[in-house]
PASEBA-1860 file (N, C-alpha, C; in nm, 3 decimals):
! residues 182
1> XXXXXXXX> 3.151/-0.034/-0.125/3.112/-0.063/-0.263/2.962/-0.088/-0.274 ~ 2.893/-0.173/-0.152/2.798/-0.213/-0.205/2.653/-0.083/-0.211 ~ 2.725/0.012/-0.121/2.627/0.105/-0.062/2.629/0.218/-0.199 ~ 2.712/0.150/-0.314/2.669/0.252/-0.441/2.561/0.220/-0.494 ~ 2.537/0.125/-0.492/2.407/0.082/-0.519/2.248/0.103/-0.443 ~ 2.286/0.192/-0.345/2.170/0.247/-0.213/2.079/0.290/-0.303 ~ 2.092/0.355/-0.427/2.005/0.418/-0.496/1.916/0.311/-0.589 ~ 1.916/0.202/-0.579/1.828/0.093/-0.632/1.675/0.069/-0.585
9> XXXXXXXX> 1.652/0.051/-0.461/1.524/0.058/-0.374/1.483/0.158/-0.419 ~ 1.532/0.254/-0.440/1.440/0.445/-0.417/1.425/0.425/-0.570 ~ 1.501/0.387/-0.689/1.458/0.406/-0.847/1.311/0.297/-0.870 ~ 1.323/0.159/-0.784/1.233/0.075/-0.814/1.087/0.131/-0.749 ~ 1.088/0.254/-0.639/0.989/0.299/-0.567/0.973/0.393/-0.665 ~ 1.024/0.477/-0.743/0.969/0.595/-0.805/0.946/0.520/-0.936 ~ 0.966/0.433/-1.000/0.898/0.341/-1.114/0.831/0.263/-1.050 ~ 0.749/0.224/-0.949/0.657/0.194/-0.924/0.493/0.351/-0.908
17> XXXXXXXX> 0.567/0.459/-0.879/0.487/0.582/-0.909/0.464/0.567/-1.055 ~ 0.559/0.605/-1.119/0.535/0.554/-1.265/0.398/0.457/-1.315 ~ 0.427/0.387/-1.250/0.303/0.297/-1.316/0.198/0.304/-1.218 ~ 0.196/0.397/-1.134/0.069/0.402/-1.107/-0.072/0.470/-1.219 ~ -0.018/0.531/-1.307/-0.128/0.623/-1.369/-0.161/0.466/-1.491 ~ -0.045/0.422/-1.539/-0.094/0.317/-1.651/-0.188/0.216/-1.588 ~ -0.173/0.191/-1.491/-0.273/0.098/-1.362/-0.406/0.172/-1.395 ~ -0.412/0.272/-1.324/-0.532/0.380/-1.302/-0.619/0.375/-1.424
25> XXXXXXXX> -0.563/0.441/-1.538/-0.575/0.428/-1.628/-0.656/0.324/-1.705 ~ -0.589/0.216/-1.712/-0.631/0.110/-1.803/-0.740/0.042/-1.696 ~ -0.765/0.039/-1.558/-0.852/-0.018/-1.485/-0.994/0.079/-1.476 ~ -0.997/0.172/-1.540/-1.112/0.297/-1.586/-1.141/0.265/-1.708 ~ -1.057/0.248/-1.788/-1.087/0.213/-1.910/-1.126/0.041/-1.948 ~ -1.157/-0.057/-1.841/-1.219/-0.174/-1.852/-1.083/-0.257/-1.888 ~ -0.958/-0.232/-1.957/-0.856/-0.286/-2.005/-0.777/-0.372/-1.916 ~ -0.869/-0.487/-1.825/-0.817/-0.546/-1.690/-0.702/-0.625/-1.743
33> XXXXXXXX> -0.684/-0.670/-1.867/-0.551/-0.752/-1.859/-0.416/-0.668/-1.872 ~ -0.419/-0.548/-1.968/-0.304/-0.432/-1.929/-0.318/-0.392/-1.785 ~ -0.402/-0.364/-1.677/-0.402/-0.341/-1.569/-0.305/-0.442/-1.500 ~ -0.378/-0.551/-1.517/-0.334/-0.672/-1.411/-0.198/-0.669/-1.468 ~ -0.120/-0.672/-1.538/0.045/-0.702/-1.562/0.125/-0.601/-1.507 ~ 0.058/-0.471/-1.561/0.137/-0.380/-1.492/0.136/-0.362/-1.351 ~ 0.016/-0.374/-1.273/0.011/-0.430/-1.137/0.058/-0.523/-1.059 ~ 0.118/-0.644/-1.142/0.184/-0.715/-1.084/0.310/-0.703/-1.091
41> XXXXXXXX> 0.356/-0.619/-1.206/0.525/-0.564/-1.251/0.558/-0.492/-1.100 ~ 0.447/-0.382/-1.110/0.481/-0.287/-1.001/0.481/-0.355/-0.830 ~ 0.388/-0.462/-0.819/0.382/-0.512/-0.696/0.529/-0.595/-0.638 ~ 0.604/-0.648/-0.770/0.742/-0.685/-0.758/0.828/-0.582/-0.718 ~ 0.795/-0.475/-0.804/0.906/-0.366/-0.771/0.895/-0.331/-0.644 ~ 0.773/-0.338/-0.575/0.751/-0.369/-0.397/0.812/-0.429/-0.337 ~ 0.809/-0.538/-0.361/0.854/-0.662/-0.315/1.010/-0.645/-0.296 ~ 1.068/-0.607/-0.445/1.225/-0.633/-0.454/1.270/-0.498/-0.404
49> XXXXXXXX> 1.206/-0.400/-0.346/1.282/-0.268/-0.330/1.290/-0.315/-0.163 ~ 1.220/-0.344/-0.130/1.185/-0.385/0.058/1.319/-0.512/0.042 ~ 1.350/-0.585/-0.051/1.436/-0.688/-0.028/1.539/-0.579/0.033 ~ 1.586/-0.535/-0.115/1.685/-0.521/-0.115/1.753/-0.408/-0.006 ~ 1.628/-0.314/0.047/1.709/-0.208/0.185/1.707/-0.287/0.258 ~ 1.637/-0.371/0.280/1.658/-0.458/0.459/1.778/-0.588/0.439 ~ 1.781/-0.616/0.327/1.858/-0.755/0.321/2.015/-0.706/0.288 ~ 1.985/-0.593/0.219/2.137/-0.609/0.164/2.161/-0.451/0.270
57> XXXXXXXX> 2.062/-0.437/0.328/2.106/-0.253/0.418/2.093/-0.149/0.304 ~ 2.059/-0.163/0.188/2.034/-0.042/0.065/1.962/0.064/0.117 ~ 1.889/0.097/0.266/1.812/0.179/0.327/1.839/0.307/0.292 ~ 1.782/0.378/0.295/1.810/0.528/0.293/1.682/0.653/0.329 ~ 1.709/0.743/0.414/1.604/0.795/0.446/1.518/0.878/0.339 ~ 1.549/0.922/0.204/1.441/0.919/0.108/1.392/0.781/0.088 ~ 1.434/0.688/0.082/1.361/0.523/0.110/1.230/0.493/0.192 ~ 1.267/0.562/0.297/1.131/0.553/0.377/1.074/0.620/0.404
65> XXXXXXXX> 1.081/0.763/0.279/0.922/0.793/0.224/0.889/0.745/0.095 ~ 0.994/0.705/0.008/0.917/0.718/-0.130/0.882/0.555/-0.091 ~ 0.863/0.460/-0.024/0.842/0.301/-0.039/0.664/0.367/0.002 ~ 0.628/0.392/0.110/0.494/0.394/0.168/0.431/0.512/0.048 ~ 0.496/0.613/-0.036/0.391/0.703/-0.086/0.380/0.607/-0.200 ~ 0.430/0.575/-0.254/0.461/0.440/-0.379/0.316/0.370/-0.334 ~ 0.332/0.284/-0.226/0.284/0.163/-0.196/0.122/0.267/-0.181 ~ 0.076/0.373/-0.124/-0.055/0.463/-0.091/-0.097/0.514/-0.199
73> XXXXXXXX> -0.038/0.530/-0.307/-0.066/0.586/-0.423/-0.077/0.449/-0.528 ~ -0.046/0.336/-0.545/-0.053/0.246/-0.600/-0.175/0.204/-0.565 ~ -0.164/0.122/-0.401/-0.298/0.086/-0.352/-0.418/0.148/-0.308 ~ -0.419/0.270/-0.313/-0.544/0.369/-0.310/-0.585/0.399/-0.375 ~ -0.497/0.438/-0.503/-0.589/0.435/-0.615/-0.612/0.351/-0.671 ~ -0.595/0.241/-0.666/-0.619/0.136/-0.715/-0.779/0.085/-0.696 ~ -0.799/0.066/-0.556/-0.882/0.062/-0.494/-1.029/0.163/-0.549 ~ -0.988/0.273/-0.531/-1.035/0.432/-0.573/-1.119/0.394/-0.697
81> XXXXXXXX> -1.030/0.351/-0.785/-1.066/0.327/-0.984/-1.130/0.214/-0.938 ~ -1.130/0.097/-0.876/-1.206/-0.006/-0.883/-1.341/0.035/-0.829 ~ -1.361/0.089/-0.707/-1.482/0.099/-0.701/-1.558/0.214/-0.748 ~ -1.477/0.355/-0.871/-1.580/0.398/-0.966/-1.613/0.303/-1.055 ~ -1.514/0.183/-1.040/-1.569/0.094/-1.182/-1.707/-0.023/-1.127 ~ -1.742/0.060/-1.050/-1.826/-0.052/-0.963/-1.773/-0.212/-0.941 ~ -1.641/-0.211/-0.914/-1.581/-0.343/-0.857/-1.531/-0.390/-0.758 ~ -1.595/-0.299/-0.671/-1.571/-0.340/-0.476/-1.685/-0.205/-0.468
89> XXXXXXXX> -1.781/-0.312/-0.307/-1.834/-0.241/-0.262/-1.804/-0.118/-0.237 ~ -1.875/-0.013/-0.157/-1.874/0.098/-0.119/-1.796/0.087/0.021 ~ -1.860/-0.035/0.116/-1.807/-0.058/0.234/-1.648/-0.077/0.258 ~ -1.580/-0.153/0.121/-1.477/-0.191/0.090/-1.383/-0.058/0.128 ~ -1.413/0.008/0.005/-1.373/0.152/-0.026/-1.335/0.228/0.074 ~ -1.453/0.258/0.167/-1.423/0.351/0.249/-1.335/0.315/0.377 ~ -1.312/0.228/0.383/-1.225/0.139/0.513/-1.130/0.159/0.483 ~ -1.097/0.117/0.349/-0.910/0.071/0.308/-0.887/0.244/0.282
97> XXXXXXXX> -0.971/0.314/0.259/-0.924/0.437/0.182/-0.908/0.541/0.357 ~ -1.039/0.549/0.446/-1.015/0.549/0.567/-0.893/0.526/0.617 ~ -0.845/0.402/0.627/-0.724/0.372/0.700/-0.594/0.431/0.620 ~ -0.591/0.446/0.512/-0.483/0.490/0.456/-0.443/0.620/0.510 ~ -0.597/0.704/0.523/-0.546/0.883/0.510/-0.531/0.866/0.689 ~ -0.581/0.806/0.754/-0.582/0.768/0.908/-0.382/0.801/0.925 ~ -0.342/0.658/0.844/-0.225/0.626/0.909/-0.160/0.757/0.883 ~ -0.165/0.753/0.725/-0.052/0.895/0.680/-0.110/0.994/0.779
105> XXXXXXXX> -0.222/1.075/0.822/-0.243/1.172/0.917/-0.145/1.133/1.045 ~ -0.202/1.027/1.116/-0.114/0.990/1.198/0.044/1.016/1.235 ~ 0.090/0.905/1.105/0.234/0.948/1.078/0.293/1.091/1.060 ~ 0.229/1.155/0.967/0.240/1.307/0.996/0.254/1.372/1.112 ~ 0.100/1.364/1.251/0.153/1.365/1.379/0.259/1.327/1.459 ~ 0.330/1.219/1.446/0.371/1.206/1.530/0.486/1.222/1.481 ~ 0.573/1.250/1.352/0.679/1.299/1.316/0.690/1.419/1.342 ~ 0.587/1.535/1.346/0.565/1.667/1.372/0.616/1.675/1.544
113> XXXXXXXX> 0.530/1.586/1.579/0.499/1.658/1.773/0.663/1.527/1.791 ~ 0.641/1.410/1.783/0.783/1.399/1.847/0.882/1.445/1.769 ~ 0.873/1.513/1.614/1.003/1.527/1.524/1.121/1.412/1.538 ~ 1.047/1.283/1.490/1.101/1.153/1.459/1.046/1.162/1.353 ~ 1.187/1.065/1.294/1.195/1.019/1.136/1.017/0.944/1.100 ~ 1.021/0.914/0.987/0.898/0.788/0.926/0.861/0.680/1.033 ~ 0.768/0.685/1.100/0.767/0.525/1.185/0.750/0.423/1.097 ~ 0.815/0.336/1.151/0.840/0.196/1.075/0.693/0.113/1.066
121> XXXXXXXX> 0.727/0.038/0.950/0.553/-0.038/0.917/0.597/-0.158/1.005 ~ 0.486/-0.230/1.078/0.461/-0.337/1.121/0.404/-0.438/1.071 ~ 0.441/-0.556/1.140/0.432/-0.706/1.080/0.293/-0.702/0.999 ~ 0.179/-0.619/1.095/0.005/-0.636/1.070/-0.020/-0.556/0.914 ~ 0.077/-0.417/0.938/0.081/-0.335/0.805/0.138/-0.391/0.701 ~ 0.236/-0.462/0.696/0.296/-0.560/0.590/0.219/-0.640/0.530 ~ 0.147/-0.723/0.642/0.027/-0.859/0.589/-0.062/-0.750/0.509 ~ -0.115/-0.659/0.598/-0.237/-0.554/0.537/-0.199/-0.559/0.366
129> XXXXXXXX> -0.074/-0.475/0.334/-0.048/-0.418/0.230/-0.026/-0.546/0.136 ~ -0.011/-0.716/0.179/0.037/-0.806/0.075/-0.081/-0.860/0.050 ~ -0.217/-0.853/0.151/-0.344/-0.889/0.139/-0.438/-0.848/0.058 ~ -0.414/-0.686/0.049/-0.453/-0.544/-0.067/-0.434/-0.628/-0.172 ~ -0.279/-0.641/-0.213/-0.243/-0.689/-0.342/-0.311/-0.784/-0.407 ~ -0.311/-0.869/-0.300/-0.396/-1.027/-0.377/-0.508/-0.979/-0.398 ~ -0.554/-0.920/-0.324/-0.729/-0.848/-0.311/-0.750/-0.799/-0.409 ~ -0.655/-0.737/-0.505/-0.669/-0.619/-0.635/-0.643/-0.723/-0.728
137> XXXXXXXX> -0.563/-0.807/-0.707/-0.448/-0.890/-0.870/-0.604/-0.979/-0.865 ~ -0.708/-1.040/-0.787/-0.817/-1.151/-0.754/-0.926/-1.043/-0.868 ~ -0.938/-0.893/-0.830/-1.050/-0.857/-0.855/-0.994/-0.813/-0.997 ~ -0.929/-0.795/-1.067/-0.885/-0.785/-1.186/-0.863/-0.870/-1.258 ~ -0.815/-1.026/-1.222/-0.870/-1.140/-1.264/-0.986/-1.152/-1.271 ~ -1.076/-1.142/-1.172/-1.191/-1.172/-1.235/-1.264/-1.076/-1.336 ~ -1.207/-0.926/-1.331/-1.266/-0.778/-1.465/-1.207/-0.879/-1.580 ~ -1.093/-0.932/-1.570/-1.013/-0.993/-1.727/-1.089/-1.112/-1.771
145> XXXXXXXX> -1.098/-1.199/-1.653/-1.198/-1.300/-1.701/-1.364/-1.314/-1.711 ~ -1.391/-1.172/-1.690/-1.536/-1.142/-1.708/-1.611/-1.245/-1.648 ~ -1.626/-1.232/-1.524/-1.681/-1.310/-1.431/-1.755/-1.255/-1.365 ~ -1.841/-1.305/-1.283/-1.957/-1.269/-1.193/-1.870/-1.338/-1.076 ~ -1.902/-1.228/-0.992/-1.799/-1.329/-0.854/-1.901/-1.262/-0.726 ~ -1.855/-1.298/-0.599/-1.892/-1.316/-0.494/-1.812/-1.288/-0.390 ~ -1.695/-1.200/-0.398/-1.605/-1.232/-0.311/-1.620/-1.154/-0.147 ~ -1.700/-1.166/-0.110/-1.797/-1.118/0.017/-1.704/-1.176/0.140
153> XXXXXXXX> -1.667/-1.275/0.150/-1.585/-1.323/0.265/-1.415/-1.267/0.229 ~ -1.382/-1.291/0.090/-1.253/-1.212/0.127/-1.232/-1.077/0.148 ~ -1.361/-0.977/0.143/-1.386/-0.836/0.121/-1.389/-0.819/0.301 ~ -1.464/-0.876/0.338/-1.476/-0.908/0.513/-1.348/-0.926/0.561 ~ -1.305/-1.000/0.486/-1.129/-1.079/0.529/-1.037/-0.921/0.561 ~ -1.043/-0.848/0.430/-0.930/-0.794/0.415/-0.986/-0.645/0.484 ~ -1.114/-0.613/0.521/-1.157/-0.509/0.579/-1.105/-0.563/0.774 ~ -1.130/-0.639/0.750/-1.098/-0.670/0.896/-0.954/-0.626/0.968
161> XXXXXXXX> -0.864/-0.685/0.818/-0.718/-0.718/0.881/-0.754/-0.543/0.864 ~ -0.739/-0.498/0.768/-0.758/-0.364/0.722/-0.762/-0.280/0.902 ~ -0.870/-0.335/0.912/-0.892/-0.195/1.078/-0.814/-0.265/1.177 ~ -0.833/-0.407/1.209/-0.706/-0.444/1.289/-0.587/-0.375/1.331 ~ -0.496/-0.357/1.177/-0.408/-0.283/1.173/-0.389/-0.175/1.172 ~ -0.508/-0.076/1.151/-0.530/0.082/1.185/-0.534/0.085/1.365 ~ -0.582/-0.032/1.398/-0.612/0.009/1.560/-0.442/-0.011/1.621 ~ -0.371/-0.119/1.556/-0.276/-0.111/1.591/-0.154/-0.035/1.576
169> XXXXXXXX> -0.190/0.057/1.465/-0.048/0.153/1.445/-0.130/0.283/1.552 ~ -0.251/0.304/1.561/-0.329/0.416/1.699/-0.246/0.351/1.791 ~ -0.249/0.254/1.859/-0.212/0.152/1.951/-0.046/0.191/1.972 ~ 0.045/0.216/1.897/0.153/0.235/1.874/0.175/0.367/1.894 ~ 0.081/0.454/1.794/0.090/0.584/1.803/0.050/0.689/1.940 ~ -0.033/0.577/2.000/-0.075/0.662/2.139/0.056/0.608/2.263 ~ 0.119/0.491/2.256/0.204/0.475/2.339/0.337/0.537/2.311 ~ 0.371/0.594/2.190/0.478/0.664/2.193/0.495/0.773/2.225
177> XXXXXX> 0.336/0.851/2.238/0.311/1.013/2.303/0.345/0.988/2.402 ~ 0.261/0.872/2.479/0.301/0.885/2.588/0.387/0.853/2.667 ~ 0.510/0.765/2.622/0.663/0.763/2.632/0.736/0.924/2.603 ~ 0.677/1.006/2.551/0.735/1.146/2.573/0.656/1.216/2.670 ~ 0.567/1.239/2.677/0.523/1.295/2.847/0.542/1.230/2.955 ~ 0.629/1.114/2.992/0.663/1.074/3.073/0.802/1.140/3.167
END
């Protein structure tokens, strides 16, 4: 019975695509408080789609692609529109946007050459992706509250975890090659 419901995670991931363009959108167009709600609507629908395959088993292998293209297309462009809006450095930008096309290349490899399913996100990629969030919902608070800000140490913060966790899915990705040429 409960596995009729498998199709819940995958509807809350493709209405989270959905609102990626109203995000995009309204964060180009200066409109940070329509941004920020719908960004946080959609960051739930994150939240509750990951509940519900792991907690209740709702998993399904369209699940674990549409959760990460959801989550790369939400937070990249997100990112993307903020800094044409001149609201994160350049340095910012190119790291988080770097590591994104990194991993997906990656992942691509190594589904190709070992022809294994999606590799699974890790504890570091999880923090990464809940760190993004605050990082975006912080800098859109401050576009809504028209503020002058400074946020230089959490930009450091989240670039850090940011490559951390790129070295560690390489880190992952080079020991599983080489668990097959063994």
């Amino acid at each position: 019975m409960i596995k009729y419901f498998a199709f819940i995670p995958n509807l809350l991931s493709i209405i989270r695509i959905g609102l990626v363009y109203p995000i995009l959108n309204n964060i180009y167009l200066l409109n940070y408080k329509v941004s920020l709600i719908i960004f946080v609507v959609a960051s739930i629908t994150d939240a509750l789609d990951g509940y519900l395959a792991r907690k209740l088993n709702w998993q399904s292998e369209l699940g674990k692609i549409l959760d990460p293209v959801a989550d790369k297309l939400l937070l990249s462009g997100a990112i993307f529109v903020l800094w044409l809006s001149d609201l994160i450095p350049f340095y910012v930008f190119f790291i988080l946007i770097a590591r994104d096309v990194i991993i997906l290349l990656g992942a691509a490899f190594q589904m190709t050459l070992t022809d294994s399913k999606a590799p699974y996100p890790n504890f570091l990629g999880k923090f990464t992706t809940i760190m993004l969030i605050v990082y975006i919902v912080v800098k859109l608070l401050v576009g809504f509250l028209n503020q002058e800000s400074n946020l230089v140490i959490l930009e450091i913060f989240i670039t850090s975890i940011a490559t951390i966790s790129l070295a560690v899915y390489a880190f992952t990705w080079i020991k599983h090659v080489r668990s097959l040429n063994e």
